[in-house]
N, CA, C and O of each residue as an XYZ file, in Angstrom:
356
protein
N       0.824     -1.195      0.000
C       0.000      0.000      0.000
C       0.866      1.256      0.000
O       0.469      2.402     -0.210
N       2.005      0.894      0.246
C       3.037      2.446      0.560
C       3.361      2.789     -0.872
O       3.334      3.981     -1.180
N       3.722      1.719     -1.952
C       3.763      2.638     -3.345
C       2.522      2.957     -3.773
O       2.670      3.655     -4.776
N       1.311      2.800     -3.522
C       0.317      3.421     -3.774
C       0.161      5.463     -3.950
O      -0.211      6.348     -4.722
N       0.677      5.256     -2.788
C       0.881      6.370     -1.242
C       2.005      7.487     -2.369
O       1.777      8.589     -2.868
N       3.171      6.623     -2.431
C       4.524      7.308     -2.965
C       3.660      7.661     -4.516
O       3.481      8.817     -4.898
N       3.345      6.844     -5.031
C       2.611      7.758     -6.508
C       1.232      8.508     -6.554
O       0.767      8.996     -7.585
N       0.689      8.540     -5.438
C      -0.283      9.602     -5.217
C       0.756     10.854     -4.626
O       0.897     11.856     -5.326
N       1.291     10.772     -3.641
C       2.470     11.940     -3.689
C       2.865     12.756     -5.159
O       2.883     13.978     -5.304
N       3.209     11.610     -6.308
C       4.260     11.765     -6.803
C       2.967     12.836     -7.895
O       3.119     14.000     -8.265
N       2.061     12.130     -8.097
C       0.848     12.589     -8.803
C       0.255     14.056     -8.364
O       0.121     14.881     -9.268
N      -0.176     14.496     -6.775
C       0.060     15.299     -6.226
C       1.011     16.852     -6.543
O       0.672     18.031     -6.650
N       2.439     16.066     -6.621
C       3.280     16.891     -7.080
C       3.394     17.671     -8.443
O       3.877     18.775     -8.695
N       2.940     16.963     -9.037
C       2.454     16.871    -10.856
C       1.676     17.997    -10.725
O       2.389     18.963    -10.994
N       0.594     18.333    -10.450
C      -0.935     18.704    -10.379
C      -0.466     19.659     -9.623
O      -1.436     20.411     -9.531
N       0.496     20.180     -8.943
C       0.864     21.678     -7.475
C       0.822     22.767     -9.090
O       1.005     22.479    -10.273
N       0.585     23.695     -8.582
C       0.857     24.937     -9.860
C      -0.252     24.839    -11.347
O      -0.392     25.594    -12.309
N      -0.722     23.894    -11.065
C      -2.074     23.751    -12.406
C      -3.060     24.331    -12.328
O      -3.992     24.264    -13.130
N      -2.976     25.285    -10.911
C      -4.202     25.807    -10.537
C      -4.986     27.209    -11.720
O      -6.087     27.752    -11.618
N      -4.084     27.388    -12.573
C      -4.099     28.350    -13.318
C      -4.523     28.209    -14.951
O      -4.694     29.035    -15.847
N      -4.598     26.833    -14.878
C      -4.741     26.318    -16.329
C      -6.494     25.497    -15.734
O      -7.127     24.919    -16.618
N      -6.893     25.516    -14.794
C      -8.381     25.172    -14.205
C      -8.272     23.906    -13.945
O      -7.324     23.122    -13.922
N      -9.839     23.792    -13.677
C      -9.794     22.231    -13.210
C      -9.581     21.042    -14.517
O      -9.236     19.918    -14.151
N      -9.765     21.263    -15.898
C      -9.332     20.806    -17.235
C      -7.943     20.268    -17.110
O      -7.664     19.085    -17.304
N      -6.978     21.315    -16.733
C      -5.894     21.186    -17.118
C      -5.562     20.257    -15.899
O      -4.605     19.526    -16.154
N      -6.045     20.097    -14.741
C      -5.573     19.063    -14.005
C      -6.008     17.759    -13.819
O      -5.743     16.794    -13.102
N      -6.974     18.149    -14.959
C      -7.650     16.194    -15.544
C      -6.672     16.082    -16.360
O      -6.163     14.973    -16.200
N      -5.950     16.905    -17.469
C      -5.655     16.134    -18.654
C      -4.080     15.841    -17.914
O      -3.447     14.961    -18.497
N      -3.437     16.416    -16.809
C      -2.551     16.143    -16.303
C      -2.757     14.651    -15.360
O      -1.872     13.835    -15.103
N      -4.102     14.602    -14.981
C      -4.031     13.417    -13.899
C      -4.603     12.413    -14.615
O      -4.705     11.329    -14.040
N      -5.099     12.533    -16.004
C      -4.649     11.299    -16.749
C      -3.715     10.994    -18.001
O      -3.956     10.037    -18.738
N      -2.592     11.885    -18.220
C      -1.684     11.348    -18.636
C      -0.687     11.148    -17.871
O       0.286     10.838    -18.559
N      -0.447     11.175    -16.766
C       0.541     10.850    -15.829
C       0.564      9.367    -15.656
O      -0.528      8.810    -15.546
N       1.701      8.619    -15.614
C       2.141      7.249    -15.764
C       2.225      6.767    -14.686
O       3.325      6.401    -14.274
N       0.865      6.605    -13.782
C       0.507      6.201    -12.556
C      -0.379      5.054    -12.775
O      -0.862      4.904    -13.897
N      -0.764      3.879    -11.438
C      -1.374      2.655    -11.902
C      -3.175      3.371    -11.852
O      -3.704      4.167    -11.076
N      -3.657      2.682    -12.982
C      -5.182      3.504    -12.939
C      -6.142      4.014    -11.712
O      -6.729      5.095    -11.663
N      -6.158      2.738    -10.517
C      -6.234      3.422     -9.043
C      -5.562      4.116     -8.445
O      -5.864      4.494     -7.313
N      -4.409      4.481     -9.095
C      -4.179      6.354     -8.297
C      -4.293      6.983     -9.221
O      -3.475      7.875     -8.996
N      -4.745      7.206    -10.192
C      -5.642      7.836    -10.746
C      -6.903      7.885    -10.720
O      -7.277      9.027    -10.986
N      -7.732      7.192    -10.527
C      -9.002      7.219     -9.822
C      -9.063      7.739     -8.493
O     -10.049      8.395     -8.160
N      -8.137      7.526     -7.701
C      -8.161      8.138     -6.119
C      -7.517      9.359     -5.953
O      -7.733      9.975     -4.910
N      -6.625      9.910     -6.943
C      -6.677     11.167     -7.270
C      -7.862     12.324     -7.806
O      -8.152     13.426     -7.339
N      -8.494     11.450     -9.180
C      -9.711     12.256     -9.182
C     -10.666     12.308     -8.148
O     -11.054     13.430     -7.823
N     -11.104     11.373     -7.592
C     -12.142     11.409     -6.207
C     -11.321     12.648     -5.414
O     -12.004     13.584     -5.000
N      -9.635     12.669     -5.164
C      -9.381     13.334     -3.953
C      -9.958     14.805     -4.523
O     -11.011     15.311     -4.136
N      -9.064     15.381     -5.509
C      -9.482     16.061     -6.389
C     -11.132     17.126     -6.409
O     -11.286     18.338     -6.261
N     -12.006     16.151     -6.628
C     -13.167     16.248     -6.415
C     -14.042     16.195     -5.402
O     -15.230     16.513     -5.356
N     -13.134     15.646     -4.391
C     -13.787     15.951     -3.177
C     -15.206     15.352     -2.489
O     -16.066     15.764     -1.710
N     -14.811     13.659     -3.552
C     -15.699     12.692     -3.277
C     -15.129     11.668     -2.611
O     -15.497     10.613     -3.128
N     -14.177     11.437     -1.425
C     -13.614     10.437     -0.625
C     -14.726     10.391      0.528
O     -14.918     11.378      1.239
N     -15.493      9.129      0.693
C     -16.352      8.599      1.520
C     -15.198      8.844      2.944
O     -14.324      8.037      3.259
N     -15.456     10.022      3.576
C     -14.631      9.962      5.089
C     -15.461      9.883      5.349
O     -16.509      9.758      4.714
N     -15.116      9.962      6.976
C     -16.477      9.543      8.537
C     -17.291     10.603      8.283
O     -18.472     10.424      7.982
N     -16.689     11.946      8.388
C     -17.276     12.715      8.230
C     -18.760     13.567      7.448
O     -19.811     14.150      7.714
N     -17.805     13.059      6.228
C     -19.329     12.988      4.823
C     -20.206     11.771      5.521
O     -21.370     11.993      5.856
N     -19.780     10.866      5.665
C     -20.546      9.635      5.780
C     -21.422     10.134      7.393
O     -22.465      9.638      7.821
N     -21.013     10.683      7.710
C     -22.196     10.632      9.167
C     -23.717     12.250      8.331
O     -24.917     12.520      8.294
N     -22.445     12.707      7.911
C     -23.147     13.930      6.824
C     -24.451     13.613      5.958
O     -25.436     14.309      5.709
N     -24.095     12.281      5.579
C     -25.052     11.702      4.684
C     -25.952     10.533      5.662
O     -26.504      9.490      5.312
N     -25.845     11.159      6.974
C     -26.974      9.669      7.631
C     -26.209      8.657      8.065
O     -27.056      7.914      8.561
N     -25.296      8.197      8.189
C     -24.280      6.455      8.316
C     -24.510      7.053      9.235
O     -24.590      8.257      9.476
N     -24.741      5.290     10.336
C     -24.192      5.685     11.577
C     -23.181      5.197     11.674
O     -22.922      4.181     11.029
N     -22.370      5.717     12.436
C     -20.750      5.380     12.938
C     -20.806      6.075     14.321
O     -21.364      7.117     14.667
N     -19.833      4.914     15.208
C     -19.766      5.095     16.390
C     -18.989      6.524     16.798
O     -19.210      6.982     17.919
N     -17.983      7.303     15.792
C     -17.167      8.136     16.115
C     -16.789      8.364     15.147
O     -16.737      7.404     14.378
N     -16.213     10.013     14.507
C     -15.934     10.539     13.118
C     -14.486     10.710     13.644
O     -13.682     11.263     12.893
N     -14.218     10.433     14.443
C     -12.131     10.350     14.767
C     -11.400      9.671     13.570
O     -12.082      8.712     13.211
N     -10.509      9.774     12.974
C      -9.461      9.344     12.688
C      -8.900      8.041     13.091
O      -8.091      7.997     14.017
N      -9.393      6.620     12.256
C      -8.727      5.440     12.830
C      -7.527      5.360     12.722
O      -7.102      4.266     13.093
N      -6.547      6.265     12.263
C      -4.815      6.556     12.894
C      -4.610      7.051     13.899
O      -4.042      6.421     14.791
N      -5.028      8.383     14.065
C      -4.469      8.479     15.221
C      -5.457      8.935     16.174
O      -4.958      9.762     16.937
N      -6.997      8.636     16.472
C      -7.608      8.803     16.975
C      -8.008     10.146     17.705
O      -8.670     10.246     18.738
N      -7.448     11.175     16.923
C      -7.299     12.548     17.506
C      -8.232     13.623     16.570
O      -8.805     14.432     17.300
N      -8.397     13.735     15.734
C      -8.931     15.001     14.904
C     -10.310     13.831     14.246
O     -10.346     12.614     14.431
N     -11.403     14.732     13.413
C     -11.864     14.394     12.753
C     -11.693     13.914     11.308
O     -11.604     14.696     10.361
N     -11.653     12.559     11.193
C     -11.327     12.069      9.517
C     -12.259     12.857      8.369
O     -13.397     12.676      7.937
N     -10.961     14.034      8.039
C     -11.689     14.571      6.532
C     -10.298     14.808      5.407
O      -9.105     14.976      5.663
N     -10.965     14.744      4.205
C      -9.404     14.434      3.578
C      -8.217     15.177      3.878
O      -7.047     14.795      3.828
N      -8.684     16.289      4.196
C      -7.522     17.327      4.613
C      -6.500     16.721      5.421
O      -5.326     16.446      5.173
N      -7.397     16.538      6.707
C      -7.038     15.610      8.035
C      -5.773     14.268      7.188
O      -4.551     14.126      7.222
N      -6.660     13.695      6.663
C      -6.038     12.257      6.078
C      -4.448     11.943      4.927
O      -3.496     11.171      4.818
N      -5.134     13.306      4.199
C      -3.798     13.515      3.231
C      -2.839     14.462      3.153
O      -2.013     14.539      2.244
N      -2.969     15.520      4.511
C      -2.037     16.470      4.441
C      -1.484     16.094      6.246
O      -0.324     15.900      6.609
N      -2.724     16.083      7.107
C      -1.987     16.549      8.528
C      -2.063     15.985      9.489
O      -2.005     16.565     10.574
N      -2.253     14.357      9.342
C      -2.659     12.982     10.292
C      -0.774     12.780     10.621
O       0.250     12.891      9.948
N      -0.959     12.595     11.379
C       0.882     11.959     11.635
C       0.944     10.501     11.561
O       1.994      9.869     11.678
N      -0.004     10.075     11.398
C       0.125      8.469     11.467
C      -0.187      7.806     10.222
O      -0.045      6.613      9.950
N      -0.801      9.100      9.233
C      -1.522      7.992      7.901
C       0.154      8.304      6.848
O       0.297      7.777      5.745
């Protein structure tokens, strides 16, 4: 799962500064980039701002016992949380 991780980084990195060419220019970047097709799919979801966290998911009705973070049990799981500022993911 960690090269997953390292080419969503790497994909990530690709896509920093595209903000200027719109959201177009960071599709046609996040699919010609020579990544395995599920980090490209989990890029567009991140992207788009469709990752099923606790959060959305209690948002949308789920029950769940707790919207914490199953890393580090401290903040609320939202992608932000998950892909920029969890110390454990």
């Amino acid at each position: 799962m960690g090269k997953v991780y390292t080419q969503l980084g790497l994909l990530i990195i690709r896509l920093q500064g595209t903000h200027d060419g719109g959201e177009n220019r960071v599709f046609e970047i996040l699919w010609k980039t020579r990544v395995p097709p599920k980090v490209q799919v989990l890029g567009w979801r991140l992207f788009l701002d469709k990752l099923p966290t606790k959060t959305k998911l209690l948002a949308r009705g789920t029950y769940l016992q707790h919207s914490l973070c199953e890393f580090c049990l401290e903040c609320e799981e939202t992608i932000e949380h998950l892909f920029i500022s969890c110390k454990e993911s």
